[in-house]
FIPAGU-892411 format. One record per residue (C-alpha): residue number from 0; residue in three letters; x, y, z. Coordinates in steps of 0.1 Angstrom, whole numbers, plus 5000, padded with zeros to 4 digits. Each point is the difference from the previous one (the first is absolute). Example, Ala and Ser with C-alpha at 12.3 -4.5 7.8 and 13.67 -1.06 7.14 Angstrom:
2
<0; ALA; <5123; 4955; 5078>>
<1; SER; <5014; 5034; 4993>>
This chain:
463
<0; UNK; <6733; 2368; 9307>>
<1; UNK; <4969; 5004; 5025>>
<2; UNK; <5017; 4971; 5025>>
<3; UNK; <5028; 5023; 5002>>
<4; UNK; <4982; 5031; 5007>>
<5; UNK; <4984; 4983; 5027>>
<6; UNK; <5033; 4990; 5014>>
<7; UNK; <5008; 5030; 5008>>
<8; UNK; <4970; 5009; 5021>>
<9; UNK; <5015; 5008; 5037>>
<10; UNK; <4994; 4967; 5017>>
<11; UNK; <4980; 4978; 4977>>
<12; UNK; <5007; 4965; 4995>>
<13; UNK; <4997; 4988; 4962>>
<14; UNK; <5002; 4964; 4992>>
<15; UNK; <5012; 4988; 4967>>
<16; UNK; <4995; 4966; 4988>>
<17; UNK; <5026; 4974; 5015>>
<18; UNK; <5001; 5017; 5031>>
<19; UNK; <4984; 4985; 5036>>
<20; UNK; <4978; 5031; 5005>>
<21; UNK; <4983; 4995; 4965>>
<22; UNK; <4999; 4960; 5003>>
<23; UNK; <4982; 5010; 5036>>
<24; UNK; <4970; 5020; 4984>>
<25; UNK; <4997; 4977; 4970>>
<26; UNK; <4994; 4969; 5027>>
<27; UNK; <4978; 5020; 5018>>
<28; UNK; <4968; 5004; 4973>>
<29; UNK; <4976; 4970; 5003>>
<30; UNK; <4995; 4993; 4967>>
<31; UNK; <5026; 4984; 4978>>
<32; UNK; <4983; 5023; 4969>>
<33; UNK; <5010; 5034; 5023>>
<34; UNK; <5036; 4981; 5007>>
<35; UNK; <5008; 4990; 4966>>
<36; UNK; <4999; 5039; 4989>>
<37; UNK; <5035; 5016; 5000>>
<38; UNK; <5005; 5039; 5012>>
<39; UNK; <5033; 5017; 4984>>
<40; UNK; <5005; 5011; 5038>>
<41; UNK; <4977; 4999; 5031>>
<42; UNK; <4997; 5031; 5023>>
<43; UNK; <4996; 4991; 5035>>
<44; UNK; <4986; 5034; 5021>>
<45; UNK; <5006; 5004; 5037>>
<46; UNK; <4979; 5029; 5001>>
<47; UNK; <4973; 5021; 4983>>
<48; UNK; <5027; 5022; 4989>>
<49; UNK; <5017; 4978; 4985>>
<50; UNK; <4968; 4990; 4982>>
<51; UNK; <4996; 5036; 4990>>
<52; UNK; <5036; 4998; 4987>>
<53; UNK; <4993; 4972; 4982>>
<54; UNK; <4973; 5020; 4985>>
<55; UNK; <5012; 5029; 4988>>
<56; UNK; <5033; 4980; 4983>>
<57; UNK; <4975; 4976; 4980>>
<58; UNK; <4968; 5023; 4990>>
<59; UNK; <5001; 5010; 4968>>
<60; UNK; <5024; 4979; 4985>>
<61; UNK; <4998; 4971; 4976>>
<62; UNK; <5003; 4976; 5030>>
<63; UNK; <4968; 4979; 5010>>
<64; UNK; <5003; 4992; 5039>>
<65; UNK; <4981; 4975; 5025>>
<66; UNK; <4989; 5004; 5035>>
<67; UNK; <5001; 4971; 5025>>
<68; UNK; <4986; 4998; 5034>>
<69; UNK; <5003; 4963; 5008>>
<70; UNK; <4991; 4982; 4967>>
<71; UNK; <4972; 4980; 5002>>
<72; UNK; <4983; 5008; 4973>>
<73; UNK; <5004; 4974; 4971>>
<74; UNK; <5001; 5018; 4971>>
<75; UNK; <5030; 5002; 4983>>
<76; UNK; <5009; 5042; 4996>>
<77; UNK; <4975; 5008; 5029>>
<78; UNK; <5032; 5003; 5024>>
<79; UNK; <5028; 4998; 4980>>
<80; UNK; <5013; 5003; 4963>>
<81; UNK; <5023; 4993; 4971>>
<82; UNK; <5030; 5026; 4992>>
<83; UNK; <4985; 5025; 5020>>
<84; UNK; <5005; 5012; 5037>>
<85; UNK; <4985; 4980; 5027>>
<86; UNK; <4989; 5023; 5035>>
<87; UNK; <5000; 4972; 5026>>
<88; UNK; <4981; 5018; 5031>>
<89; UNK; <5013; 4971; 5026>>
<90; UNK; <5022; 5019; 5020>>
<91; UNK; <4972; 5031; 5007>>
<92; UNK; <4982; 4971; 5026>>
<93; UNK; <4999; 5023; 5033>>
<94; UNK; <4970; 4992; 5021>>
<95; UNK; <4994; 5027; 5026>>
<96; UNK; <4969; 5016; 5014>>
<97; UNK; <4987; 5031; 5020>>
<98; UNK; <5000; 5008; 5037>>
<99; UNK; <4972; 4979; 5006>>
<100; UNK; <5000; 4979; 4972>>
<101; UNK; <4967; 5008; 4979>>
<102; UNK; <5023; 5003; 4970>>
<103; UNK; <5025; 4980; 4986>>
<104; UNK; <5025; 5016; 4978>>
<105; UNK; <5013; 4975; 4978>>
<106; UNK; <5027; 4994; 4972>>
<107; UNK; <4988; 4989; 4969>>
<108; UNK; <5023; 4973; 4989>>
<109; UNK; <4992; 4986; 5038>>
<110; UNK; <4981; 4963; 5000>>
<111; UNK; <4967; 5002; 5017>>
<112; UNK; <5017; 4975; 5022>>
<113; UNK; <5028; 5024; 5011>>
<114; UNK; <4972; 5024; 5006>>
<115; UNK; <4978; 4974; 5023>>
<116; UNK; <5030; 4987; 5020>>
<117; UNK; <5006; 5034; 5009>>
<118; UNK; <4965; 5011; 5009>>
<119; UNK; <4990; 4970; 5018>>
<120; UNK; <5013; 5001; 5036>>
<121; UNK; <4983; 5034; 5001>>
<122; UNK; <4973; 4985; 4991>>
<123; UNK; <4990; 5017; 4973>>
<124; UNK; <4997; 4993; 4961>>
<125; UNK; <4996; 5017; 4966>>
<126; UNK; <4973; 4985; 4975>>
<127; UNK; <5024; 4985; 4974>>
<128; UNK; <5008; 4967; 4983>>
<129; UNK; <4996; 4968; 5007>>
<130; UNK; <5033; 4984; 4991>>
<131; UNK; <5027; 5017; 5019>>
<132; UNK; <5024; 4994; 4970>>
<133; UNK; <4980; 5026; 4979>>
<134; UNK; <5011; 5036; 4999>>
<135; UNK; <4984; 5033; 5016>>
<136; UNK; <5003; 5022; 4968>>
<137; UNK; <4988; 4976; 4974>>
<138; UNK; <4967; 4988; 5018>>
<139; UNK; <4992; 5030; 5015>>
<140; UNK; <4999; 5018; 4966>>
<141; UNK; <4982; 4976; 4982>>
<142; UNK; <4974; 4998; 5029>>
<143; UNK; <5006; 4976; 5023>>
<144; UNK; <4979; 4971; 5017>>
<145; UNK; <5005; 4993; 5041>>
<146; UNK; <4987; 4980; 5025>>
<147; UNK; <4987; 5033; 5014>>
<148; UNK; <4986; 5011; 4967>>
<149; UNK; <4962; 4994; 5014>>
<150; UNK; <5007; 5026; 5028>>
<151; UNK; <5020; 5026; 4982>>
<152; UNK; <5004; 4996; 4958>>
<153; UNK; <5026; 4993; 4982>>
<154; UNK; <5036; 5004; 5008>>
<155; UNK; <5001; 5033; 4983>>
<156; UNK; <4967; 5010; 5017>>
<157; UNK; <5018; 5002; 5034>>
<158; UNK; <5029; 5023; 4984>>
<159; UNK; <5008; 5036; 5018>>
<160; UNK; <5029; 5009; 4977>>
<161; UNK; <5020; 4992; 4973>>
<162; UNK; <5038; 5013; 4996>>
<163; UNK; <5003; 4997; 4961>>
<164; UNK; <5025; 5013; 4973>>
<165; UNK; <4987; 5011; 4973>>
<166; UNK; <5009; 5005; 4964>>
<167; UNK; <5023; 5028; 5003>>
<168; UNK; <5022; 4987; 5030>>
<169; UNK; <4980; 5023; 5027>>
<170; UNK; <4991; 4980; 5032>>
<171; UNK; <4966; 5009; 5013>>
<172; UNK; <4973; 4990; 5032>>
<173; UNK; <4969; 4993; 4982>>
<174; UNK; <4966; 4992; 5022>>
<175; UNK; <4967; 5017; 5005>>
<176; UNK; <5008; 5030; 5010>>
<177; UNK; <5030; 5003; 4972>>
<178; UNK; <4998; 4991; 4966>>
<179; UNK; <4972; 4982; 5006>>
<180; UNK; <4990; 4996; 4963>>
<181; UNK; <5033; 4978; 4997>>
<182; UNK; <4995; 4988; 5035>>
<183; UNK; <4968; 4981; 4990>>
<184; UNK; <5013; 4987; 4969>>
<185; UNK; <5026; 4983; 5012>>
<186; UNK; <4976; 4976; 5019>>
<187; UNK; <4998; 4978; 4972>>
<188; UNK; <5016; 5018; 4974>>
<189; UNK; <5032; 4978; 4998>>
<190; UNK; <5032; 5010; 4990>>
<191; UNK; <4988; 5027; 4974>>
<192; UNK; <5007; 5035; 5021>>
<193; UNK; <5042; 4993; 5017>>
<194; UNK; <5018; 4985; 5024>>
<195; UNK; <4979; 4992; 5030>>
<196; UNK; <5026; 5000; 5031>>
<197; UNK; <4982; 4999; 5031>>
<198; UNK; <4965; 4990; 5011>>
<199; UNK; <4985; 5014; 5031>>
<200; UNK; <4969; 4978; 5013>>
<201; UNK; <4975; 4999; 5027>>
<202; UNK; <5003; 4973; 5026>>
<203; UNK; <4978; 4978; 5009>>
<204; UNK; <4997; 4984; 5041>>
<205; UNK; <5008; 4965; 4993>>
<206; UNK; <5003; 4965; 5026>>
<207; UNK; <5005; 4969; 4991>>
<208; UNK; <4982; 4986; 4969>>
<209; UNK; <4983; 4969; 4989>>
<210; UNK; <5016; 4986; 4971>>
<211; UNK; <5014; 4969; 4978>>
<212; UNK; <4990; 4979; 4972>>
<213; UNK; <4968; 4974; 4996>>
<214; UNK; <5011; 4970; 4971>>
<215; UNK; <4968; 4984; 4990>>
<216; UNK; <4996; 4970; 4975>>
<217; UNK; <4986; 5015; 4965>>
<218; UNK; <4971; 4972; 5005>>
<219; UNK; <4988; 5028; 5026>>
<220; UNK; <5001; 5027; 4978>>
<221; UNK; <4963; 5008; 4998>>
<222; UNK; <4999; 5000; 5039>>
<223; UNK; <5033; 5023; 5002>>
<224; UNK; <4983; 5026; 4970>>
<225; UNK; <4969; 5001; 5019>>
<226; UNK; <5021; 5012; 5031>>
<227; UNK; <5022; 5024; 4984>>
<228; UNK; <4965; 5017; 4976>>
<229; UNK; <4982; 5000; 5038>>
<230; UNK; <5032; 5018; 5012>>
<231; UNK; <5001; 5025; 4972>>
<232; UNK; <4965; 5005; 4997>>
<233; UNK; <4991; 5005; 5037>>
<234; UNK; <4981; 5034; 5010>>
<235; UNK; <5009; 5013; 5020>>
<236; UNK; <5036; 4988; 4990>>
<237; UNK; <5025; 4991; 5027>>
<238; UNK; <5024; 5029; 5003>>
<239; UNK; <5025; 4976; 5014>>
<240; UNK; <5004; 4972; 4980>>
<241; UNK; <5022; 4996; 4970>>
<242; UNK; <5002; 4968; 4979>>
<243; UNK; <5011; 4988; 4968>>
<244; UNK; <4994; 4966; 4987>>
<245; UNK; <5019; 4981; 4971>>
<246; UNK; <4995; 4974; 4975>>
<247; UNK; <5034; 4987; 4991>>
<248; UNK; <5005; 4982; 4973>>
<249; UNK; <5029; 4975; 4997>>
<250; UNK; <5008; 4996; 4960>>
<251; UNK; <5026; 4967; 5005>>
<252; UNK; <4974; 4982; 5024>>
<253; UNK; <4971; 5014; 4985>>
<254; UNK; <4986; 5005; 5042>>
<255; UNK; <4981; 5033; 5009>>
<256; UNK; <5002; 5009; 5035>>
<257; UNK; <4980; 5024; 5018>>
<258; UNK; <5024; 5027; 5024>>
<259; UNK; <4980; 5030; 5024>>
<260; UNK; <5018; 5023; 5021>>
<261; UNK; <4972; 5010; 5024>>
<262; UNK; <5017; 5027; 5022>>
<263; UNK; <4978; 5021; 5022>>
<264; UNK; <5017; 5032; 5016>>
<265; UNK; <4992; 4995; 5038>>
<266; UNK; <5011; 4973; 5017>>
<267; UNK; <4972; 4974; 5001>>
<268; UNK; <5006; 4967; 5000>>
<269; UNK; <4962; 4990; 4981>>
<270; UNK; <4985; 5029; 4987>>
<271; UNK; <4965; 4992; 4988>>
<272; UNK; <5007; 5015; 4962>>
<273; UNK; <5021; 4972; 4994>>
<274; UNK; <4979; 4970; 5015>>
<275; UNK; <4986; 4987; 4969>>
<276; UNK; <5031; 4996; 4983>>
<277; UNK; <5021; 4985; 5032>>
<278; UNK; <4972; 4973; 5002>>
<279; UNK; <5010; 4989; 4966>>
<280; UNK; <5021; 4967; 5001>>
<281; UNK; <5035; 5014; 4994>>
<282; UNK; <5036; 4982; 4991>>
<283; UNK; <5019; 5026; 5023>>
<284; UNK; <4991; 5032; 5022>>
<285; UNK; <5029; 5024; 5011>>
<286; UNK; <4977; 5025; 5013>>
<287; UNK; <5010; 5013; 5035>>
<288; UNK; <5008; 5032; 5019>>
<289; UNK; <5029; 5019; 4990>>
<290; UNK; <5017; 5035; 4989>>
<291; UNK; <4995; 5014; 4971>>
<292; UNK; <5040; 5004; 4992>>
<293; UNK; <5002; 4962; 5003>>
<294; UNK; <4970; 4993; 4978>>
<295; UNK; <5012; 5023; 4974>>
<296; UNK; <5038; 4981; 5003>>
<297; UNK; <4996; 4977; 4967>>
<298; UNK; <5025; 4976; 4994>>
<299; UNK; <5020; 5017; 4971>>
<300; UNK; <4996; 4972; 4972>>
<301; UNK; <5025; 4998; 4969>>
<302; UNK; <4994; 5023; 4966>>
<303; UNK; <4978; 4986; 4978>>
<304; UNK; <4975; 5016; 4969>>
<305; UNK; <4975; 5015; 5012>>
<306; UNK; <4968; 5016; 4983>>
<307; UNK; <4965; 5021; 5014>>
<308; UNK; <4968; 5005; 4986>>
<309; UNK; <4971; 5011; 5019>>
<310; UNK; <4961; 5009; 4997>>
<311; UNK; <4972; 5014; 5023>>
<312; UNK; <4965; 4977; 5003>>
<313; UNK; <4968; 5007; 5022>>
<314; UNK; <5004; 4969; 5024>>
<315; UNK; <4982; 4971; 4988>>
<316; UNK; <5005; 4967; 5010>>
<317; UNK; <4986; 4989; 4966>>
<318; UNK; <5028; 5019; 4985>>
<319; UNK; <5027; 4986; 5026>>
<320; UNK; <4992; 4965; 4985>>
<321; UNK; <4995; 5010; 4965>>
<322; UNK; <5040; 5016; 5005>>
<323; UNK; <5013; 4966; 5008>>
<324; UNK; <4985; 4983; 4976>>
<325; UNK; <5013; 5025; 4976>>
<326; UNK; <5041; 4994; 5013>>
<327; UNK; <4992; 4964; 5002>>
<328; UNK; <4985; 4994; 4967>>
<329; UNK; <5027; 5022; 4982>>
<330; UNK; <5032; 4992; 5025>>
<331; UNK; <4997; 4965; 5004>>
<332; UNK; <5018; 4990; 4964>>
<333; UNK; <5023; 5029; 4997>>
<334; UNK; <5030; 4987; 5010>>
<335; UNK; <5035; 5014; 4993>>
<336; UNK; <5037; 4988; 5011>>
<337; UNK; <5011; 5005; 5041>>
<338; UNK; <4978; 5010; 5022>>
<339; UNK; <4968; 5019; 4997>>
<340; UNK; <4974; 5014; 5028>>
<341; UNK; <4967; 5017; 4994>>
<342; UNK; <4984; 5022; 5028>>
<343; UNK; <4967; 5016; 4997>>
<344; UNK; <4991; 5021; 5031>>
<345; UNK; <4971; 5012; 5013>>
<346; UNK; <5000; 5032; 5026>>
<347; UNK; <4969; 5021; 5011>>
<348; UNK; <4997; 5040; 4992>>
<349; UNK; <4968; 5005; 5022>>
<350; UNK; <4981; 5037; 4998>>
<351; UNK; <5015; 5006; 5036>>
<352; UNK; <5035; 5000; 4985>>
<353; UNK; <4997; 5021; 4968>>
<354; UNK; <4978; 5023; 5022>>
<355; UNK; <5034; 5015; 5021>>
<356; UNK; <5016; 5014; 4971>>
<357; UNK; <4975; 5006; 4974>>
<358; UNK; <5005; 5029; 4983>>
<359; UNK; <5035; 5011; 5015>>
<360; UNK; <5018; 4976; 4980>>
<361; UNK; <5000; 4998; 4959>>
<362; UNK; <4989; 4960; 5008>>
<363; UNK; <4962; 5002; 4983>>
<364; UNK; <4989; 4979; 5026>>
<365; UNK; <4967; 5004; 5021>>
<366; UNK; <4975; 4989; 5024>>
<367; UNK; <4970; 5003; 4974>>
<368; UNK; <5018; 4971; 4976>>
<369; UNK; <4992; 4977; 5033>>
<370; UNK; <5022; 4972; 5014>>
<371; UNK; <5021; 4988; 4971>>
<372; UNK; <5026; 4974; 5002>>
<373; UNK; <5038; 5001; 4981>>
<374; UNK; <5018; 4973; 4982>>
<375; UNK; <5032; 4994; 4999>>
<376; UNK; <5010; 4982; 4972>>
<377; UNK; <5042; 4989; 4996>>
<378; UNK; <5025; 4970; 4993>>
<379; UNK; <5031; 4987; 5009>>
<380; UNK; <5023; 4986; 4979>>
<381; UNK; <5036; 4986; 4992>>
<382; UNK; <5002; 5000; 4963>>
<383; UNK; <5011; 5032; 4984>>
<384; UNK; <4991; 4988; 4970>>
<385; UNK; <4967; 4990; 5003>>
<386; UNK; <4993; 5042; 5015>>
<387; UNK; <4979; 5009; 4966>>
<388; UNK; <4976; 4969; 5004>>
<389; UNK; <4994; 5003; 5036>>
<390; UNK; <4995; 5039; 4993>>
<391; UNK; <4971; 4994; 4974>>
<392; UNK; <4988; 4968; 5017>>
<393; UNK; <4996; 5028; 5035>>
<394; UNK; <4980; 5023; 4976>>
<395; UNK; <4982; 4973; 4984>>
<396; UNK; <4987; 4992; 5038>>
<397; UNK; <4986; 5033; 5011>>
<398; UNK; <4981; 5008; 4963>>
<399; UNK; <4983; 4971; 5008>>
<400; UNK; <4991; 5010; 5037>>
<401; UNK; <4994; 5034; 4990>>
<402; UNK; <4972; 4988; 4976>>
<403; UNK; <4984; 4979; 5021>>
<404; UNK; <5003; 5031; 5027>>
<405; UNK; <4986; 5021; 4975>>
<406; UNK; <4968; 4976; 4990>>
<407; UNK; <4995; 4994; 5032>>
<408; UNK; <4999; 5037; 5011>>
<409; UNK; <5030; 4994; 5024>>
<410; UNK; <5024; 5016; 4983>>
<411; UNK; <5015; 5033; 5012>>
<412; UNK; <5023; 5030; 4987>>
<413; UNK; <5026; 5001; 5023>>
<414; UNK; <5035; 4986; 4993>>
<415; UNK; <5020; 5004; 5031>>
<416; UNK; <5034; 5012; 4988>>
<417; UNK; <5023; 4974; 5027>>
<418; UNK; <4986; 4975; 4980>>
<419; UNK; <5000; 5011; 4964>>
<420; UNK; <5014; 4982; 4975>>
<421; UNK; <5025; 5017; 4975>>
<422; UNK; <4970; 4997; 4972>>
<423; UNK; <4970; 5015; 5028>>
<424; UNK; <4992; 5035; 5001>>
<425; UNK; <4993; 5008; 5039>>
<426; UNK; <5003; 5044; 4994>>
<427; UNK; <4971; 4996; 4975>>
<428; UNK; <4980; 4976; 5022>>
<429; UNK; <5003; 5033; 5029>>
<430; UNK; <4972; 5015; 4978>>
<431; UNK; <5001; 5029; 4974>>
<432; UNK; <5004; 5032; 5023>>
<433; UNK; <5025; 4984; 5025>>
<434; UNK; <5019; 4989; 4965>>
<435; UNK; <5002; 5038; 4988>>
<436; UNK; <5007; 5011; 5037>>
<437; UNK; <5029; 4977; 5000>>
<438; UNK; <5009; 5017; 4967>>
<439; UNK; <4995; 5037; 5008>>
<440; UNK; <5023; 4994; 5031>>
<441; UNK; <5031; 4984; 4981>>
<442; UNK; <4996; 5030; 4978>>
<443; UNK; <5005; 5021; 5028>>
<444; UNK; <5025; 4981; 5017>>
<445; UNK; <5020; 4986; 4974>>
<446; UNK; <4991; 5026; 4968>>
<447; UNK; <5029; 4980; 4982>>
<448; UNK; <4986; 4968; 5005>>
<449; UNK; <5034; 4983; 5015>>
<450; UNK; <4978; 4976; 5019>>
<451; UNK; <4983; 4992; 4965>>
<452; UNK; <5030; 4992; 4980>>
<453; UNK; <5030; 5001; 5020>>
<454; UNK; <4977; 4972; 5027>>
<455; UNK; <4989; 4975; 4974>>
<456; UNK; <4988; 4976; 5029>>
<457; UNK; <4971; 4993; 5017>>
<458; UNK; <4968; 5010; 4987>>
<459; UNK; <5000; 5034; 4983>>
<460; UNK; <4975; 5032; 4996>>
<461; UNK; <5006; 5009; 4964>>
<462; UNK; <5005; 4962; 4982>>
């Protein structure tokens, strides 16, 4: 049996179901879909070579495997399976960084929270998510969107290294210099190449921030759309700012609500990006100064179903409205038993961001497709049972938006991968030669295709 075989690995701890260790990773994913999945036995690594370990005992055999970092994506099988082996990557969550601290050498199954709390009273940062709960590994490799994403790219555009094991159990250094063909496809390339072990990023000076959340009444939301499309569609576009807003959608009380997190990344109390939308009458304002490690520290909220689905529009207040009317028209009846939240979010992806990597990652995105905006399109719910109606009623949403997008000349080919649902095909939406680069490199790197068939989560090169 491959449990056992892994139990005898010098070292490693292997949980089997029953036990505290395994109850303590199946707790940890945020989705109850991800929890609900049941591992014959979960391999919990202290270091890359036990990863590589791991590796060469699994490879090759009729045993499919998942990788976890922290487990925040939704999708059941993303970060964890049925009878197979699941990798949990929690205990590789070192932070440390060089002499002078222009690079941060980081564990992959470390939360970007561990990695801010740590950087912080040196006062510097790395470029990486938003909600400190969210793993390194995962959102680094499928992108990754940051506060600091205007001044440096995505997360996986401020990458130096990556410490990876590959297909055959051989642990390698792979950056520019260094099996750079691998190097670059890993920035956005998912989970399709091996076991990514450590990230090593640049660092970014950082103070104190400007940051919280702006609750508006929906009968504002054509004054609150105007403000975010001004936001997004500002040239030249403020470097610093950051904002997402929300259109929640309550399905027992039938109440939208309108949410913003305006953060900007220097420590100004009133920054003029943001005065439009701050003069808009608002329920509650949280926004202040404060440190990024605090802002990131969400309160940890109980397991629940979760599902994604995203798009990429030209920014368009026309469109914004033409969204909500689209969720309200076709959400407002659909009703299921327990609880049930909608959330479509908005977020900027201005020329000045996509400009920092362009090219160096396997992405697709650039500065000549203009300032774009992404939605975010997920639910909540309490129901098991009612998983499959939700599911179609989510897809049901965004065909709709995407063909007003489309007959509006809004919509846009990108399908950022963080955000994907099961059903979307983000590789595909990188464009046609980044899709047969992607390809050409697993063939390299994994000729056997283990990460193909052995991996059957997350979203794959070859399906």
């Amino acid at each position: 049996m491959i449990c056992a075989q892994l139990s005898a690995i010098n070292g490693l701890d292997v949980a089997f179901p029953n036990s505290t260790l395994y109850a303590a990773t199946e707790s940890a994913y945020w989705s109850i879909q991800e929890a609900s999945l049941a591992p014959l036995c979960i391999a919990k690594p202290r270091s890359s070579n036990d990863v590589a370990s791991i590796i060469k005992t699994i490879a090759n055999q009729d045993c499919p495997f998942a990788i976890k970092s922290q487990g925040h994506a939704p999708a059941a099988g993303f970060a964890n399976i049925d009878e197979g082996i699941t990798i949990d990557l929690m205990g590789l969550d070192a932070v440390t960084t060089n002499e002078d601290a222009s690079i941060a050498h980081v564990g992959s199954g470390a939360s970007w929270l561990d990695v801010y709390a740590h950087l912080d009273p040196v006062n510097k940062t790395v470029a990486g998510g938003r909600n400190g709960g969210v793993g390194v590994g995962g959102l680094t490799l499928g992108g990754g969107i940051s506060y600091f994403s205007p001044q440096v790219g995505f997360t996986c555009d401020s990458v130096t290294n990556f410490e990876i094991v590959l297909a055959n159990g051989e642990l390698v250094e792979t950056n520019a210099s260094s099996q750079s063909d691998l190097f670059r496809a890993l920035k956005g390339g998912l989970n399709n190449f091996g076991v990514v072990t450590r990230i090593d990023f640049h660092t970014l000076p950082i103070d104190e921030i400007l940051g919280g959340r702006v609750v508006n009444d929906i009968s504002h939301r054509n004054e609150v759309f105007d403000a975010f499309r001004n936001i997004a569609d500002a040239y030249p576009y403020d470097v610093h700012a950051s904002i997402t807003t929300s259109a929640i959608f309550n399905a027992a009380t039938k109440a939208w609500t309108l949410l913003s997190a305006p953060i900007y990344t220097k420590p100004q109390t009133n920054p003029k990006v943001y005065a439009e939308l701050f003069a808009v009458p608002s329920i509650s304002n949280t926004v202040k100064i404060t440190q990024l490690h605090t802002l990131a520290n969400e309160s940890a909220i109980a397991q629940t179903n979760q599902i994604f689905s995203t798009g990429t529009y030209g920014v368009s207040t026309q469109l914004l409205d033409r969204i909500f009317d689209i969720c309200n028209d076709t959400l407002h009846d659909f009703n299921v038993p327990g609880s049930l939240q909608w959330i479509t979010t908005f977020e900027p992806l201005p020329t000045v961001f996509v400009s920092r990597g362009a090219h160096n990652n396997v992405l697709g995105t650039s500065p000549d497709h203009g300032n774009v905006m992404i939605l975010l399109f997920s639910a909540s719910w309490s129901d098991l049972d009612s998983s499959s109606s939700v599911h179609a009623k989510l897809e049901e949403v965004l065909r709709k938006i995407n063909t007003v997008a489309k007959e509006m000349g809004q919509l846009r080919e990108f399908v950022y991968a963080n955000y994907a649902g099961i059903y979307q095909k983000p590789i595909s939406s990188y464009g046609v030669q980044n899709d047969a680069y992607l390809r050409h490199v697993a063939k390299k790197y994994d000729p056997h295709g283990v990460f193909q068939s052995q991996v059957p989560g997350g979203f794959k090169l070859f399906d």
